[in-house]
C-alpha positions as a Markdown table, in Angstrom:
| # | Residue | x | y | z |
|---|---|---|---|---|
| 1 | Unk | -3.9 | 65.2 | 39.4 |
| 2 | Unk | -2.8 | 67.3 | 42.1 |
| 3 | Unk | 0.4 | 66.5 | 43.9 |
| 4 | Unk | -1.2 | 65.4 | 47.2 |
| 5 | Unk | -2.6 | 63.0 | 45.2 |
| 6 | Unk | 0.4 | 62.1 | 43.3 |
| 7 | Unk | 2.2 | 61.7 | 47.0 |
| 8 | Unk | -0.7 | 59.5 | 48.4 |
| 9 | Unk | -0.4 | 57.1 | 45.5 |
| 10 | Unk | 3.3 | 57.2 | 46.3 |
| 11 | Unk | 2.8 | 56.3 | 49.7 |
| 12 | Unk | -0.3 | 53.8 | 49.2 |
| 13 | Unk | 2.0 | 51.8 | 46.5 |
| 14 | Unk | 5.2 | 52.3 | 48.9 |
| 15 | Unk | 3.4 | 50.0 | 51.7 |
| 16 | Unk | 1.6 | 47.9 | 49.3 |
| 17 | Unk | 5.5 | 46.9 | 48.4 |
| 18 | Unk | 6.2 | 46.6 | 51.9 |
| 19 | Unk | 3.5 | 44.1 | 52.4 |
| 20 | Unk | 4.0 | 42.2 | 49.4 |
| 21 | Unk | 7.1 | 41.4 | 50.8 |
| 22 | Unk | 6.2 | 40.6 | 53.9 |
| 23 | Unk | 3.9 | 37.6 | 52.6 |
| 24 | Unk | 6.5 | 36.6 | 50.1 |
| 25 | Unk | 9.2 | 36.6 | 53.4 |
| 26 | Unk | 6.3 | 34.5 | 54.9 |
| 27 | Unk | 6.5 | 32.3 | 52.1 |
| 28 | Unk | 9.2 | 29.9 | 53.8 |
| 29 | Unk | 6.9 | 28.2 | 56.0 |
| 30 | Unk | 4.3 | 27.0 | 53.2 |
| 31 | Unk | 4.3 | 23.7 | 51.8 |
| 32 | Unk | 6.4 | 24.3 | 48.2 |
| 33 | Unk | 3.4 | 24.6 | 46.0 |
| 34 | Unk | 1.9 | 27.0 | 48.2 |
| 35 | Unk | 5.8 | 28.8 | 48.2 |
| 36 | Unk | 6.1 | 28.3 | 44.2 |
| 37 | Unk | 2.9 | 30.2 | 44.0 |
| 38 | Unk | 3.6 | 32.9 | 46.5 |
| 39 | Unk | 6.8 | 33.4 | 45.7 |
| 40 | Unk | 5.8 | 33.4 | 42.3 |
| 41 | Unk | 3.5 | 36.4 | 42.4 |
| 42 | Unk | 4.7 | 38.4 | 45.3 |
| 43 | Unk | 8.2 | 38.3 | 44.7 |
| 44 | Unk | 8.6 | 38.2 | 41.0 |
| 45 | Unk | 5.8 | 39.7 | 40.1 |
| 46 | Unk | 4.0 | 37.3 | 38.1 |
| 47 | Unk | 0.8 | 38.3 | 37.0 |
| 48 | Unk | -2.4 | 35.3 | 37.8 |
| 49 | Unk | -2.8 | 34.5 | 33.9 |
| 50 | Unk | 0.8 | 33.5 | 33.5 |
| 51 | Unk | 0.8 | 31.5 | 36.3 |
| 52 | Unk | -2.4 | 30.2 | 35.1 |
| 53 | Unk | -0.9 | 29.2 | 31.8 |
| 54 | Unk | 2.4 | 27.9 | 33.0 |
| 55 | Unk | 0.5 | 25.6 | 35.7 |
| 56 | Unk | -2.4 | 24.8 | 32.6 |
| 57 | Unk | -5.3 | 26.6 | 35.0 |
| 58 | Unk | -7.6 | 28.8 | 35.0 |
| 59 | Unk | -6.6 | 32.8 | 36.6 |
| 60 | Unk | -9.6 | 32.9 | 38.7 |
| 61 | Unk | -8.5 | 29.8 | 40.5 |
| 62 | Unk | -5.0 | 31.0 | 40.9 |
| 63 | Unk | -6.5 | 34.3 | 42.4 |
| 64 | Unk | -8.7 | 32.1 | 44.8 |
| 65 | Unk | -5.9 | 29.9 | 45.8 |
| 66 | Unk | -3.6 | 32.8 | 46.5 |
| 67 | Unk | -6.4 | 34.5 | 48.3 |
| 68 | Unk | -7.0 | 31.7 | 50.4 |
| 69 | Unk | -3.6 | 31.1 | 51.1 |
| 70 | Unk | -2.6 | 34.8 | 52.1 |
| 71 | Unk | -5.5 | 34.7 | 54.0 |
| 72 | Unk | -4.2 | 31.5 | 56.1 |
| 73 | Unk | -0.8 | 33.5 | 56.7 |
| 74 | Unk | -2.4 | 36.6 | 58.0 |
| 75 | Unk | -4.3 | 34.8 | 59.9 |
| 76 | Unk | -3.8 | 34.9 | 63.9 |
| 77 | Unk | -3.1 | 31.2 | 64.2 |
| 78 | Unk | -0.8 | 31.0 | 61.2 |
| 79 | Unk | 1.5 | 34.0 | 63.4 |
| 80 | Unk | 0.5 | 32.2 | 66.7 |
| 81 | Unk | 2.2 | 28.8 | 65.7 |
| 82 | Unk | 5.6 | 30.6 | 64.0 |
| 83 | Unk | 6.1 | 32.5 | 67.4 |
| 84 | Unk | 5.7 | 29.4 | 69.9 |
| 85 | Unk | 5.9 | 26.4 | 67.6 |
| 86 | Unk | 9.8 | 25.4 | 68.7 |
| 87 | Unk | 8.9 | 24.7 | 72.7 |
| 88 | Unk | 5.9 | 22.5 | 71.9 |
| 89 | Unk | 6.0 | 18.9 | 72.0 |
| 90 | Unk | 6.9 | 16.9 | 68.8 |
| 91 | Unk | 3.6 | 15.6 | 68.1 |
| 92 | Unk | 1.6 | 19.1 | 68.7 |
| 93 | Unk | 4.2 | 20.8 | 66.6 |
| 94 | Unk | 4.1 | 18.1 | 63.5 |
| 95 | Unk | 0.0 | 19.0 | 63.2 |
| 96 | Unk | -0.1 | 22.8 | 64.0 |
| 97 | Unk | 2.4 | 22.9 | 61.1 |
| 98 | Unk | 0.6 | 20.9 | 58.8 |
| 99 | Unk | -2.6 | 22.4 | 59.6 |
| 100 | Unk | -1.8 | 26.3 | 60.1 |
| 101 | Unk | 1.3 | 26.9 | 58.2 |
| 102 | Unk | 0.5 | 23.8 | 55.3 |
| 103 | Unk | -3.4 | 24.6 | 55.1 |
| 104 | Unk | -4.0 | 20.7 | 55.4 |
| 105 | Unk | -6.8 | 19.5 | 56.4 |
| 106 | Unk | -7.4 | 18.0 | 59.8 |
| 107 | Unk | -7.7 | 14.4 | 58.2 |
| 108 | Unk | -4.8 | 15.3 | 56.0 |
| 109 | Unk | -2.2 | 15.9 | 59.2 |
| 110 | Unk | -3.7 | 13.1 | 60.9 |
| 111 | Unk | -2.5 | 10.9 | 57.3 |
| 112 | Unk | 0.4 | 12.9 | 57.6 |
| 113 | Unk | 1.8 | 13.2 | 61.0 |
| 114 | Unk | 0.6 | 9.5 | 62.0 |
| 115 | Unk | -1.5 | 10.9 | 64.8 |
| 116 | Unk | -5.1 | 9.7 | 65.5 |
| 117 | Unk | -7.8 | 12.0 | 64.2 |
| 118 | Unk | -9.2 | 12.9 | 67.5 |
| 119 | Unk | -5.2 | 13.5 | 68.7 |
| 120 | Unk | -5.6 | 16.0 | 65.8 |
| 121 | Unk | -8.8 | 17.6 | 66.5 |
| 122 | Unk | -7.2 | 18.4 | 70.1 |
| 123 | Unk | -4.6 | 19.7 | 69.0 |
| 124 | Unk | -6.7 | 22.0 | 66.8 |
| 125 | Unk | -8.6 | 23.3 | 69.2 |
| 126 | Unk | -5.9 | 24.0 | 71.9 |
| 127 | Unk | -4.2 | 26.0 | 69.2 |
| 128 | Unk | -7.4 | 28.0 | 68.3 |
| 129 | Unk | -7.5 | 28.5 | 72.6 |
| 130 | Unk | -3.7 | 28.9 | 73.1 |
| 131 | Unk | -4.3 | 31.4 | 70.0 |
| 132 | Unk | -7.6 | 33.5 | 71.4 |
| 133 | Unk | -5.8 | 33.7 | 74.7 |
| 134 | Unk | -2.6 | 35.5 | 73.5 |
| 135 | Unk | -5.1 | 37.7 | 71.3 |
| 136 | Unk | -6.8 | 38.6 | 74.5 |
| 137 | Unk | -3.7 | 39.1 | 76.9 |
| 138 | Unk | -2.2 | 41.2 | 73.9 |
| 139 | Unk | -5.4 | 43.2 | 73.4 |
| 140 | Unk | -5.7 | 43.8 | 77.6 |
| 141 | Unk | -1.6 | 44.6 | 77.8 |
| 142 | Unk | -2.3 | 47.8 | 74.9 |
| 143 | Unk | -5.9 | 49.0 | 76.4 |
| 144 | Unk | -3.4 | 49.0 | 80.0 |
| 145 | Unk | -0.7 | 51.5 | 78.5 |
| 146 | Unk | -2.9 | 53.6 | 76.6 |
């Protein structure tokens, strides 16, 4: 191995650290099984099968559930409602938590957050707009300074 190589791995491995960290900082805003689990591989370095065995499950579903949950958290919504969250109303900021930071579903924040179904759906989908907007407005802002 040459030691270009031996530097790249270096490098590669020094910002896989970086973002491991970042999801496992991220990790505050999950419900706690979600954070157990998180925190749990990204932070102590637990591998799949011993969460597995600890939690009486099989590793593939642990490596599903933490894919789909770091998949939620880098997620543009997930980002969206961390940054603007605090000056929303009460009732918007009960479901966007529960549905983009908790991974509920929309039935489950409805249950939840004692808001009607359709209330919820609403919600949702302002988010998702709210969300596409910024995307776009941020996207415009860097194509206007290059």
């Amino acid at each position: 191995m040459r030691i270009r190589d031996i530097e790249r791995f270096r490098s590669q491995l020094r910002q896989r650290q970086g973002w491991a960290a970042d999801v496992a900082d991220l990790a505050c805003h999950l419900d706690p099984s979600d954070r157990a689990l998180i925190n749990a591989i990204y932070r102590h370095g637990m591998s799949a099968a011993e969460f597995a065995r600890a939690v009486h499950m099989t590793p593939a579903n642990i490596r599903n559930r933490v894919r789909r949950i770091v998949r939620r958290m880098i997620s543009p919504p997930f980002r969206y409602v961390l940054a603007h969250r605090s000056g929303w109303p009460r009732a918007m900021r009960r479901v966007a938590e529960a549905i983009f930071l908790e991974g509920r579903t929309q039935r489950e924040a409805a249950a939840a957050t004692g808001v009607s179904l359709h209330h919820v759906r609403q919600i949702h989908q302002r988010i998702i707009t709210l969300c596409g907007a910024n995307q776009a407005l941020r996207h415009q802002a860097q194509t206007t300074d290059n």
